[in-house]
Biopython code that builds the backbone (N, CA, C, O; Angstrom):
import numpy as np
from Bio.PDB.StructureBuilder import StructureBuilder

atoms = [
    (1, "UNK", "N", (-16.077, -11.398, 13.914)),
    (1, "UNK", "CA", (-15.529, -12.627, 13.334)),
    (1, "UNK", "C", (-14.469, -13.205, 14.266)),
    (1, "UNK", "O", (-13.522, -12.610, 14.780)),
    (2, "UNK", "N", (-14.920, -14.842, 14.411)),
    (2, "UNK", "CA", (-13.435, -15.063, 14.999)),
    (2, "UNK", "C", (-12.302, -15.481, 14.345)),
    (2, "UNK", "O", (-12.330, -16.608, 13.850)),
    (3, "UNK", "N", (-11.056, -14.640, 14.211)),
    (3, "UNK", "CA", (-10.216, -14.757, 13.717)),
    (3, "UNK", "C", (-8.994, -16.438, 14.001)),
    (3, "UNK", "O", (-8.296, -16.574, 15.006)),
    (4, "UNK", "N", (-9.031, -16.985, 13.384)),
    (4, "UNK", "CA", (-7.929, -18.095, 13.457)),
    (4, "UNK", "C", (-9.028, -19.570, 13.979)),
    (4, "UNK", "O", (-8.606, -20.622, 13.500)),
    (5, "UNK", "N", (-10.309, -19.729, 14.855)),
    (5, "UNK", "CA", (-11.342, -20.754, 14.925)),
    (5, "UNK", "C", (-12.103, -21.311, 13.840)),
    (5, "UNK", "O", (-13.101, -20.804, 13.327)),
    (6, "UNK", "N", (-11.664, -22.173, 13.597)),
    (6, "UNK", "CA", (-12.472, -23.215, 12.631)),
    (6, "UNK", "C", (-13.764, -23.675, 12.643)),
    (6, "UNK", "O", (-14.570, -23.972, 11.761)),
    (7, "UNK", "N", (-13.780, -23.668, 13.893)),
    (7, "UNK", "CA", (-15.088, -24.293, 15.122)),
    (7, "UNK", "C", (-16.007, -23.094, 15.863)),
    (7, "UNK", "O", (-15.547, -22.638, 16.910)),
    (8, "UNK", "N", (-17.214, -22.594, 15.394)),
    (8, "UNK", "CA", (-17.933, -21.964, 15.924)),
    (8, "UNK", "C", (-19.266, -21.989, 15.490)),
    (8, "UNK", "O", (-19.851, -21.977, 14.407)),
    (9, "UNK", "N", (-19.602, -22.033, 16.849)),
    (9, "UNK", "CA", (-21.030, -22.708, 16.735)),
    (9, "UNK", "C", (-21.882, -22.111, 16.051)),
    (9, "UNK", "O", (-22.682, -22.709, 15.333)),
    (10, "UNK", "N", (-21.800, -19.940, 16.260)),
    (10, "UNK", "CA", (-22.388, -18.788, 15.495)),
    (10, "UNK", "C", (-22.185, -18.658, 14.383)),
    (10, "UNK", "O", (-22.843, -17.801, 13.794)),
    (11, "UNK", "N", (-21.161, -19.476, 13.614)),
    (11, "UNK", "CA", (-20.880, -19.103, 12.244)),
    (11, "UNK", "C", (-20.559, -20.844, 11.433)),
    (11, "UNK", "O", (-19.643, -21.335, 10.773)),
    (12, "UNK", "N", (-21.860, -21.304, 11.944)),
    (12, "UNK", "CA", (-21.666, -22.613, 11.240)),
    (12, "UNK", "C", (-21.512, -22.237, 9.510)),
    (12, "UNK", "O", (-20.633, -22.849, 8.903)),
    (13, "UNK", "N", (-22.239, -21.387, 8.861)),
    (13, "UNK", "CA", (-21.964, -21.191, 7.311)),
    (13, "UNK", "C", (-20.548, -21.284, 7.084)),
    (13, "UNK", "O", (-20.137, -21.970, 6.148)),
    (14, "UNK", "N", (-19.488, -20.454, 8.102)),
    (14, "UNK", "CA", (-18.112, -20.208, 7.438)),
    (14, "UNK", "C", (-17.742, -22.107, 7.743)),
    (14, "UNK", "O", (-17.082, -22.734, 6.915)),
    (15, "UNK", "N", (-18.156, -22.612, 8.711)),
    (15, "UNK", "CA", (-17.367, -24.106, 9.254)),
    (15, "UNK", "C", (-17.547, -24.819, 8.009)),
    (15, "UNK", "O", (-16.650, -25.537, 7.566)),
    (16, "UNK", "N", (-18.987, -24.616, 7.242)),
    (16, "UNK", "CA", (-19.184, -25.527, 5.961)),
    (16, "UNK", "C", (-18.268, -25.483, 4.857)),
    (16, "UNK", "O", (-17.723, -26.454, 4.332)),
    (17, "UNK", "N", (-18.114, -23.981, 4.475)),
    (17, "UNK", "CA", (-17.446, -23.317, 3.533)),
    (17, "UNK", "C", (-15.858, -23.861, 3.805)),
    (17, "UNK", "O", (-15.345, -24.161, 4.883)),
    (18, "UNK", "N", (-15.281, -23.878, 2.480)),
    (18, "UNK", "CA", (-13.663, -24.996, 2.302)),
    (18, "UNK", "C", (-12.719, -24.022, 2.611)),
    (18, "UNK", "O", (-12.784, -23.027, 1.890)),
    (19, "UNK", "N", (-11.389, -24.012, 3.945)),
    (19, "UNK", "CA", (-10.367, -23.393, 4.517)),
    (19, "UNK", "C", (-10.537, -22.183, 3.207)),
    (19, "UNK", "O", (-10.983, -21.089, 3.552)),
    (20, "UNK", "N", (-10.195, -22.381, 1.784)),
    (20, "UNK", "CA", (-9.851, -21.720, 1.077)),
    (20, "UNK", "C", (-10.704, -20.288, 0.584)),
    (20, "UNK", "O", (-10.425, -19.091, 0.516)),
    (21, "UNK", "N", (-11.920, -21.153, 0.284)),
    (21, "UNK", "CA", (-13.217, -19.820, 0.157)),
    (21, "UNK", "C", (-13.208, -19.261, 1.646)),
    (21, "UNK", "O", (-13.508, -18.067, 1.625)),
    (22, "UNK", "N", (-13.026, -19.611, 2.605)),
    (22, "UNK", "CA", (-13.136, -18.723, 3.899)),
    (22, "UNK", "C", (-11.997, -17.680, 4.467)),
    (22, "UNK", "O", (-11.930, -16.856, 5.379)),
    (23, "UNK", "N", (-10.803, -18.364, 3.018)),
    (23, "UNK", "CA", (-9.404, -17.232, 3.427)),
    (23, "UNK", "C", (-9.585, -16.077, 2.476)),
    (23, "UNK", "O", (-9.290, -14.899, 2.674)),
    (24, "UNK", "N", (-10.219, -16.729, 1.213)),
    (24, "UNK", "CA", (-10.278, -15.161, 0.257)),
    (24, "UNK", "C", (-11.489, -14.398, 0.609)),
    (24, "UNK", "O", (-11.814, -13.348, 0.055)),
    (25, "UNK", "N", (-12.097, -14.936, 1.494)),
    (25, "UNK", "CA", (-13.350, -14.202, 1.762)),
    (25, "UNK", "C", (-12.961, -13.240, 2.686)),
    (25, "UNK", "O", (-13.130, -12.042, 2.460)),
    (26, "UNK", "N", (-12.290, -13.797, 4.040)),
    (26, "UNK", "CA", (-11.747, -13.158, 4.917)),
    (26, "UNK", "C", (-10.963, -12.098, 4.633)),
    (26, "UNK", "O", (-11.081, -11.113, 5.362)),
    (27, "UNK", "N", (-9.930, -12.060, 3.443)),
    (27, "UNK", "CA", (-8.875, -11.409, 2.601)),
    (27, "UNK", "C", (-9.399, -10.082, 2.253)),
    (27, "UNK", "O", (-9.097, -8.988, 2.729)),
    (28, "UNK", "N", (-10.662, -10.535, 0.871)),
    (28, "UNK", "CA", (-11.329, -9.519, 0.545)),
    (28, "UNK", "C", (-12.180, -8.641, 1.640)),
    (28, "UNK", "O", (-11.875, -7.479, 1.910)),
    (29, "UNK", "N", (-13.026, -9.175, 2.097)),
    (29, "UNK", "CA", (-13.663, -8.379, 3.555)),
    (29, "UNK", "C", (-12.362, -7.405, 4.020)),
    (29, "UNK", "O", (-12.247, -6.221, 3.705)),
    (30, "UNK", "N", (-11.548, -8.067, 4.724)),
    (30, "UNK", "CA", (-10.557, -7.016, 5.345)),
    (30, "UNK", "C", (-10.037, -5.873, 4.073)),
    (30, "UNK", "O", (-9.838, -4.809, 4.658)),
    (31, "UNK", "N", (-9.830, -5.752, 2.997)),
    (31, "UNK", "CA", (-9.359, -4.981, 2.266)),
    (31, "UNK", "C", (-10.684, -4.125, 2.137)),
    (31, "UNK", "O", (-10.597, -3.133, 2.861)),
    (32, "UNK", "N", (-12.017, -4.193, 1.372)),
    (32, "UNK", "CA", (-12.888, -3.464, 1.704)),
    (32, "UNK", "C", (-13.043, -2.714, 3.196)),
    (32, "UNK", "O", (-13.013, -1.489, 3.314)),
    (33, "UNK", "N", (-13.191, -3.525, 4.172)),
    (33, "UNK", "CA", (-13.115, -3.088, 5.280)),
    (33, "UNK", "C", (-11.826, -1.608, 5.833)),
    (33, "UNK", "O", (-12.139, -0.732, 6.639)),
    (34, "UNK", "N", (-10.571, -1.699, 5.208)),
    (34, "UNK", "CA", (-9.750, -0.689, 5.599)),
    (34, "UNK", "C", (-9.642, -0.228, 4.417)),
    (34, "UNK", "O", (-8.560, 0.313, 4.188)),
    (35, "UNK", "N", (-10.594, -0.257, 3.347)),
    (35, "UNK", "CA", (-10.694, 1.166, 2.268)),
    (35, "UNK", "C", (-11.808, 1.711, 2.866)),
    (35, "UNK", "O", (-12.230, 2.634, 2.170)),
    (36, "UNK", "N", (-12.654, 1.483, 4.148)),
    (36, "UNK", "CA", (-13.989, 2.271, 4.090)),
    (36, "UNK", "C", (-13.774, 2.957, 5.611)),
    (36, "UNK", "O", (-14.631, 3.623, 6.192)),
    (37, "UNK", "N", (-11.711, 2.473, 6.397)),
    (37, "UNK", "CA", (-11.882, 3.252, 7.462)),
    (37, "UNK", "C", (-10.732, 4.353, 6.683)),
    (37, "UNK", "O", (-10.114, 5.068, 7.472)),
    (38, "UNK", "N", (-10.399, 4.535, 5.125)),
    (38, "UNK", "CA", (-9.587, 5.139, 4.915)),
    (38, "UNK", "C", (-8.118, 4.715, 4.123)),
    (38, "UNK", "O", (-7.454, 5.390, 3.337)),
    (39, "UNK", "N", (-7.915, 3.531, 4.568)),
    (39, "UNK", "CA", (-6.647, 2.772, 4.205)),
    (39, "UNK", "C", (-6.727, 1.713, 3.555)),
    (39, "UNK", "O", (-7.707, 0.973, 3.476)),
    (40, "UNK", "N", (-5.396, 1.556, 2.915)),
    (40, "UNK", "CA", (-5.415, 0.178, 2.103)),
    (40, "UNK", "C", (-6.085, 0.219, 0.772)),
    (40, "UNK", "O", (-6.103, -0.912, 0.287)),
    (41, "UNK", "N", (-6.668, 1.157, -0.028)),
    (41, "UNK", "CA", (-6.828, 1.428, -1.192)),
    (41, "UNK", "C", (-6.506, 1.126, -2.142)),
    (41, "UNK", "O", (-7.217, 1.060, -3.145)),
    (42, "UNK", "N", (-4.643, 0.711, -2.016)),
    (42, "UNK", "CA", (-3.790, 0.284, -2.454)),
    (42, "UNK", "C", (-4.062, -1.508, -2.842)),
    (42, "UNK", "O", (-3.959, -2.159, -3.881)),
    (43, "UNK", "N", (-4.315, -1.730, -1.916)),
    (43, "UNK", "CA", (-4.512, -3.594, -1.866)),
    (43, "UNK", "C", (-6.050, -3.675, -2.811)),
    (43, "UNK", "O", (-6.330, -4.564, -3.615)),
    (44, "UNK", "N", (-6.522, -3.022, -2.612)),
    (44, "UNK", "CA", (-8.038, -2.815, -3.207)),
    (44, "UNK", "C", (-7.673, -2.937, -4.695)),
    (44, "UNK", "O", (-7.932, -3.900, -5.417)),
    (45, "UNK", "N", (-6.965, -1.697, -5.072)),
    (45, "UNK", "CA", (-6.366, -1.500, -6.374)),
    (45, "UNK", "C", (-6.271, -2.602, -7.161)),
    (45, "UNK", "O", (-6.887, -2.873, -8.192)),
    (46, "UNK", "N", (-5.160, -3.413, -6.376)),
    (46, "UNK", "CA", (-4.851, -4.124, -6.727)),
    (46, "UNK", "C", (-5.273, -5.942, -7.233)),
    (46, "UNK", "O", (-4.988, -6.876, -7.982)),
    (47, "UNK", "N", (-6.213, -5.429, -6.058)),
    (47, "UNK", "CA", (-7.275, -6.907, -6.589)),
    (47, "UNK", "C", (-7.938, -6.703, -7.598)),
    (47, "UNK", "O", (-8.308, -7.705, -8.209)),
    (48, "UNK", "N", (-8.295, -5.439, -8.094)),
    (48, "UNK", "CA", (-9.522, -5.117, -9.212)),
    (48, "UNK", "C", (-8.603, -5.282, -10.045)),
    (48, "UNK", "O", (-9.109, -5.858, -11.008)),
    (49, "UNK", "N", (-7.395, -5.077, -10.242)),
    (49, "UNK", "CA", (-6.259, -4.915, -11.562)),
    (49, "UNK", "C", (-6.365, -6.535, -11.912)),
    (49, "UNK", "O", (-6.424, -6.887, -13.090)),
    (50, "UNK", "N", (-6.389, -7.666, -10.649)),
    (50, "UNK", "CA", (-6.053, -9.234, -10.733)),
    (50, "UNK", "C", (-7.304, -9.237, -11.406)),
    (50, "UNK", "O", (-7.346, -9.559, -12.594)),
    (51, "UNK", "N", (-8.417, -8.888, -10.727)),
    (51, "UNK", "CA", (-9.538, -9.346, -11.472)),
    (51, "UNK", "C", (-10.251, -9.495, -12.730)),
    (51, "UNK", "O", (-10.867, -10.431, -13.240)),
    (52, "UNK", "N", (-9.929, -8.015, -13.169)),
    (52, "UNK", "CA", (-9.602, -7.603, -14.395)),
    (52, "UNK", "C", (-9.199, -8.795, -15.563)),
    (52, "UNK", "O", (-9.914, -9.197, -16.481)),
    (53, "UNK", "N", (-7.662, -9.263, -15.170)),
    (53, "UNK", "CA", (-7.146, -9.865, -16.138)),
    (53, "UNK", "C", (-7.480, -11.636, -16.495)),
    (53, "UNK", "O", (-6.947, -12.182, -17.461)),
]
sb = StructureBuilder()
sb.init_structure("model")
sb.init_model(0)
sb.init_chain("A")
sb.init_seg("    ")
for serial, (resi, resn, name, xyz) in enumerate(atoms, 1):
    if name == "N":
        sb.init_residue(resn, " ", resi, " ")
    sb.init_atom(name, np.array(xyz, "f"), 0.0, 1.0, " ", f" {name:<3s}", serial, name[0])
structure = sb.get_structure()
């Protein structure tokens, strides 16, 4: 992924998609992503608790 480019030609889906769905997407990905190298479990937690309510 390129981090901080708006503009890429390989990931025209994310260019369509609105700043906002592409930050919680990005958000969630990274939190899955460092519960599956071990870490961040915590942040994980914590979204399922938001979700939850």
């Amino acid at each position: 992924m390129a981090e901080g480019s708006d503009v890429n030609d390989g990931e025209m889906a994310e260019v369509r998609a609105p700043a906002s769905v592409r930050a919680a997407a990005s958000a969630r990905a990274a939190a899955f992503n460092s519960v599956e190298r071990g870490g961040g479990a915590k942040i994980t937690e914590d979204q399922r608790w938001r979700d939850q309510r």
